[in-house]
C-alpha positions in Angstrom: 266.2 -53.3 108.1 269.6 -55.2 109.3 271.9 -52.6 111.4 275.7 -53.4 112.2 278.4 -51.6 113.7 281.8 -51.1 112.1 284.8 -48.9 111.8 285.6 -47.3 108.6 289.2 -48.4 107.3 289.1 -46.6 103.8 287.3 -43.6 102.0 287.0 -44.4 98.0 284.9 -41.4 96.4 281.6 -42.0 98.0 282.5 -44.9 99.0 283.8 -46.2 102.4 285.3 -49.4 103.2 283.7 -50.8 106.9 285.4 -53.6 108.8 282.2 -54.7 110.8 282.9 -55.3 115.3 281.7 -58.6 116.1 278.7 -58.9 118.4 279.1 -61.4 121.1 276.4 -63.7 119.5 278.4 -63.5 116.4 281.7 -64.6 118.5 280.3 -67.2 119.7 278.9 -69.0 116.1 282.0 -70.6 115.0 282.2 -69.2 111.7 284.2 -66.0 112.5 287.9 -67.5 111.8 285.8 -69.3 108.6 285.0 -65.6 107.4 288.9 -64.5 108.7 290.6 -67.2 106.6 288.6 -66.5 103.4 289.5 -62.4 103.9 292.5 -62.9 104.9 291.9 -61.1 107.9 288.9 -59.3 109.2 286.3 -59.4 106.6 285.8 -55.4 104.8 282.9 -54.6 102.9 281.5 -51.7 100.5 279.1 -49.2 101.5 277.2 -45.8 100.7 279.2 -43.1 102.8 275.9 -41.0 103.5 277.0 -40.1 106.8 280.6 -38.6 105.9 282.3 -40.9 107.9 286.0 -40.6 108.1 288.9 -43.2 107.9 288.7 -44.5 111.4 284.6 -43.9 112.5 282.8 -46.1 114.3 279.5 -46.2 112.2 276.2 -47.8 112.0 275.7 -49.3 108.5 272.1 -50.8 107.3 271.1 -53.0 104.5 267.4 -53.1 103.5 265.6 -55.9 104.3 264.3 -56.4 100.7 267.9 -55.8 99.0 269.0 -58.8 101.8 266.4 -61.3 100.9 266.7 -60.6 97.3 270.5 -61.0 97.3 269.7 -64.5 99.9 267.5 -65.9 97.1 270.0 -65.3 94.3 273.0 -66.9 96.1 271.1 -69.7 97.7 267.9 -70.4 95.5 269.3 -69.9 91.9 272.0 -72.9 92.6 269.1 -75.1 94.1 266.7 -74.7 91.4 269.2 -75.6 88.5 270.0 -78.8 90.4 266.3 -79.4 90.4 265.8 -78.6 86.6 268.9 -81.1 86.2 267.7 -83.3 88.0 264.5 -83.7 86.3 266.1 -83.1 82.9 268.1 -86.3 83.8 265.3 -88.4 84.1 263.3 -87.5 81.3 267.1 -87.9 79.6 267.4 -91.6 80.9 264.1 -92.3 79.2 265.2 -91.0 76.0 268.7 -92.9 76.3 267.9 -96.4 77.8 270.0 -94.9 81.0 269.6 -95.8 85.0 267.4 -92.9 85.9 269.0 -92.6 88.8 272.6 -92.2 87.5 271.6 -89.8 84.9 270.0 -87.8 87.3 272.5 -86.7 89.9 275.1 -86.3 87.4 272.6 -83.8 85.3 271.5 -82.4 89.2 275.0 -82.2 90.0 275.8 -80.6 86.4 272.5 -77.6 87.2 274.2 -77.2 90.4 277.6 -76.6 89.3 276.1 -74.3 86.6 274.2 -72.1 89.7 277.4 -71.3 91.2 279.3 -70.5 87.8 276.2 -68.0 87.1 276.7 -66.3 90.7 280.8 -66.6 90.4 280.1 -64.7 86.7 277.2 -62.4 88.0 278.9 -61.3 91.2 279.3 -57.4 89.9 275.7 -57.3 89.7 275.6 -57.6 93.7 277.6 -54.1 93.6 274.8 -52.1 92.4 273.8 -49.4 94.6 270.3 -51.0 95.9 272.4 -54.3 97.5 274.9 -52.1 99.0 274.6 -50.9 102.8 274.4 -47.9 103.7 276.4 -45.6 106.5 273.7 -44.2 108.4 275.6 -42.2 111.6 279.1 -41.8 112.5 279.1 -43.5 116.3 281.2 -42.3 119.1 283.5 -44.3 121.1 280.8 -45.0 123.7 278.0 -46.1 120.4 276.5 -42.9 121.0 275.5 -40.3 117.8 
């Protein structure tokens, strides 16, 4: 199970809204102003509000382990394994069309992996369901303490 710490900015139903407190590990990686720049600010994500947090809680949020590796798989295998497919499909196409094997396989590769990432751009509601969402386990006080 993968913990974090946030604060709650915004109650939706039973919903909340948790901007996630960077750890000092997580300061250090480099990627933090990546993550900023693409949220346009601190990044806010969706979660199960099973702990009644309120607008402004510190909380601890957790996202099953299997939910996590399922949702890795999706966003990082499905693109590799279409460019694998294309790429393979390109070589048996080169043989069929008196082609460079070589040329018609990246371009096909590059076409699967292209195709990956459209399938994850058009599938990303599915990664709203309720099993891939975290969960707000305890509202925190200042200190961290329940």
């Amino acid at each position: 199970m993968i913990e974090d710490i946030g604060r709650v900015v915004k109650i939706a139903g039973d919903k909340a809204f948790v901007e996630v407190e960077r750890s000092s590990a997580c300061a250090q990686c480099g990627l933090q102003e990546v993550e900023e720049l693409t949220a346009g600010g601190k990044p806010v994500f969706e979660a199960i509000n099973m702990a009644n947090a309120r607008p402004g809680d510190r909380v601890k949020v957790q996202v099953q382990s299997v939910a996590y590796i399922k949702a890795s798989f999706f966003i990082y295998g499905l693109p590799v394994l279409l460019m694998l497919i294309g790429a393979i499909f390109g070589i048996y196409l080169a043989g069929k069309l008196n082609k460079s094997p070589d040329t018609t396989s990246v371009l096909s590769g590059f076409a699967g992996l292209i195709a990956g990432i459209l399938t994850i751009y058009l599938f990303r509601k599915r990664g709203t369901r309720r099993e891939y969402l975290p969960v707000i386990v305890e509202v925190l006080g200042e200190d961290g303490t329940s």
